[in-house]
C-alpha positions in Angstrom: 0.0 0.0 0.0 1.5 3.3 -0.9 0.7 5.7 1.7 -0.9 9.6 1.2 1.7 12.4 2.5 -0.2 12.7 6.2 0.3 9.4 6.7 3.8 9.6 5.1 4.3 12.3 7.5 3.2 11.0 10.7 5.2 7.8 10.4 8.6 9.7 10.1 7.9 12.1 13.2 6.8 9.0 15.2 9.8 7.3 13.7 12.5 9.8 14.5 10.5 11.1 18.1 10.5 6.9 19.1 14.7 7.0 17.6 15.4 10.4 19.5 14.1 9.8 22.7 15.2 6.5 23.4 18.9 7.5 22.1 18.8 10.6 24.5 16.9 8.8 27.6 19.8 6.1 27.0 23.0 8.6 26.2 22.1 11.0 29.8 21.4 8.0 32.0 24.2 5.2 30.7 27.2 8.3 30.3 25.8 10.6 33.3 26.3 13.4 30.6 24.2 16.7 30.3 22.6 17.2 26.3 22.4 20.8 24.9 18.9 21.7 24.2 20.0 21.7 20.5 21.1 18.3 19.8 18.1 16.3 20.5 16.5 18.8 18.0 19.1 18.5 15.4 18.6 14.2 15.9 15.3 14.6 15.6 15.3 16.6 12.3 17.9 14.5 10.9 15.6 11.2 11.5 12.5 13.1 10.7 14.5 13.7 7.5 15.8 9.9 7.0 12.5 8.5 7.8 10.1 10.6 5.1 12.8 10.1 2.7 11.8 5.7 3.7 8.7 6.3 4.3 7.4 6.2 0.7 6.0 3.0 0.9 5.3 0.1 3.5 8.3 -1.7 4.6 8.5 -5.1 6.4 10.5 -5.8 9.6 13.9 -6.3 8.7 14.0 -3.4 7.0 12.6 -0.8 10.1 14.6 -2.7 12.3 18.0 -2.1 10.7 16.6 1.6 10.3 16.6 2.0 13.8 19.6 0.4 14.2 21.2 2.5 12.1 19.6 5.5 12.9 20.8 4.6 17.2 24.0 4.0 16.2 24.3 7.9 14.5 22.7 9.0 17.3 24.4 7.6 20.0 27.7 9.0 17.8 26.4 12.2 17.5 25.6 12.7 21.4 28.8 10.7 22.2 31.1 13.5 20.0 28.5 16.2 20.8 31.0 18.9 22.1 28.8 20.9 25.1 28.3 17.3 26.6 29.6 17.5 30.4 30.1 15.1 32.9 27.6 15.9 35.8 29.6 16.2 39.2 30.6 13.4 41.1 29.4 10.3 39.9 28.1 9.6 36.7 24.8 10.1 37.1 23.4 6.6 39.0 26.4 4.8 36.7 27.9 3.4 40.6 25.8 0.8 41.0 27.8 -1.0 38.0 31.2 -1.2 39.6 34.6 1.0 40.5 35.7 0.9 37.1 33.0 2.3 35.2 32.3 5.2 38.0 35.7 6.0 38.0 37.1 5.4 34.6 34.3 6.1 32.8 34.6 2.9 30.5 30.9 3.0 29.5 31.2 3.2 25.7 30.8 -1.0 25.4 28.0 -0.8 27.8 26.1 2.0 25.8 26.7 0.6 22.6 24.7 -2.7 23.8 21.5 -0.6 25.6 21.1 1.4 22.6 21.7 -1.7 20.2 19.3 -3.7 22.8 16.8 -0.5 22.7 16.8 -0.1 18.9 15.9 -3.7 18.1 13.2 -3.9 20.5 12.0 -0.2 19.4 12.5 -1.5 15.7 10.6 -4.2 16.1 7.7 -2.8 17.7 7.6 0.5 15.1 7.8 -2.8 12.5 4.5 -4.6 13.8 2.9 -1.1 14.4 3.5 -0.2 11.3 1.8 -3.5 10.0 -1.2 -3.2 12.1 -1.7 0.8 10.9 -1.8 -0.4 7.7 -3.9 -3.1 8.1 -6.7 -1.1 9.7 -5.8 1.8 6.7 -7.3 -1.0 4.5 -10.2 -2.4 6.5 -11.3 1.7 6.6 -10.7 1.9 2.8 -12.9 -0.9 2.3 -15.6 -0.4 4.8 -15.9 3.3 3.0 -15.9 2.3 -0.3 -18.2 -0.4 -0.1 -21.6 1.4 -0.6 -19.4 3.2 -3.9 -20.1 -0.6 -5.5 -22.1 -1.3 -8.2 -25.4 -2.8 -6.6 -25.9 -6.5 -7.9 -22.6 -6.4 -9.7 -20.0 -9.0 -9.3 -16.9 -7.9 -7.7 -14.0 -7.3 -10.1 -11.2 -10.5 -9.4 -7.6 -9.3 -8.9 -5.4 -10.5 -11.9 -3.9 -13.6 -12.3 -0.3 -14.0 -11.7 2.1 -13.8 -14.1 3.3 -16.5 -15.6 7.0 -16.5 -15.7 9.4 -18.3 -17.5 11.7 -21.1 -16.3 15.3 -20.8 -16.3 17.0 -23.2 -18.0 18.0 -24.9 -14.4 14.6 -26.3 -13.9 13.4 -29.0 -15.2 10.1 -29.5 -17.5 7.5 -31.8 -15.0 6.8 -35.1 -16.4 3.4 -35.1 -18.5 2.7 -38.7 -16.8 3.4 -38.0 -13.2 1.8 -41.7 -11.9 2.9 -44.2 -14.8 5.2 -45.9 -12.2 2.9 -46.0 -9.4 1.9 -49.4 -8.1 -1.5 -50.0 -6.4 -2.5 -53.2 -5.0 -6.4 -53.7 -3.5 -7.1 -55.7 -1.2 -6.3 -57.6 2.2 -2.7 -58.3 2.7 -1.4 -61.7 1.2 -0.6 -62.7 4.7 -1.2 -62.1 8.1 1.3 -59.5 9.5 0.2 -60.5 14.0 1.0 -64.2 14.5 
């Protein structure tokens, strides 16, 4: 189904507020660091961007999972390299529960890397099967409004068939006579098979 703009447009600012959330919820409570006001707003326009530009047609769930995959992993670069990003004093920001090393070295990269990978394929899939089910109820609307625009007493019109395609040359021809070598026998058993 290929979507009308409003509903082109909703999907990317749900897309990129879902992406830009979870990536900035994740960054400030994994690394303890503060965001400027601007980058969450530059993420989001950047994804906003991203996901309009994919949001032409319905995609299946591989593909909006490895978006959001992809579009964590920019994200959690960009706030990671973001250059008004400072460490709050102290700790790092509820980060001591995980160990002396990672308060005090601040060795949280590996451990931010798998939240937001964790974060983005859970987010993924669920923007996936959301997106399934929106368009799903998109077509039972369509059809349930355009059903008294029918023809009264006419037949409705069939979908075309398939097309036929050709064989490559790898495949064989089936047999015309597929049972010539089948053997049937009627009857009871010659002999008895319980003694």
């Amino acid at each position: 189904m290929i979507p009308g703009c409003w509903s082109r447009v909703l999907r990317a600012v749900v897309f990129a507020a879902v992406c830009v959330l979870l990536a900035a919820l994740g960054h400030v409570m994994m690394s303890g660091a503060v965001l400027s006001w601007w980058a969450p707003g530059v993420g989001f326009a950047v994804t906003g961007a991203a996901g309009w530009c994919l949001a032409g047609r319905e995609r299946g769930v591989p593909a909006v999972t490895a978006v959001a995959l992809a579009a964590q992993a920019g994200l959690h670069l960009a706030f990671t390299l973001e250059p008004a990003a400072t460490a709050t004093t102290g700790t790092m920001g509820g980060m001591e529960h995980m160990g002396p090393a990672v308060a005090v070295g601040g060795s949280s990269s590996s451990g931010m890397a798998t939240a937001h990978g964790l974060a983005a394929l859970l987010c993924g899939l669920w923007l996936a099967y959301g997106e399934r089910a929106g368009f799903r109820v998109l077509r039972a609307v369509a059809g349930w409004l355009t059903a008294p625009l029918r023809w009264p007493g006419g037949r409705p019109v069939p979908p075309p068939p398939p097309r036929a395609g050709v064989r490559g040359r790898s495949e064989r021809a089936p047999r015309p006579f597929l049972l010539v070598d089948a053997l049937t026998s009627r009857g009871p058993p010659a002999r008895t098979a319980v003694r």
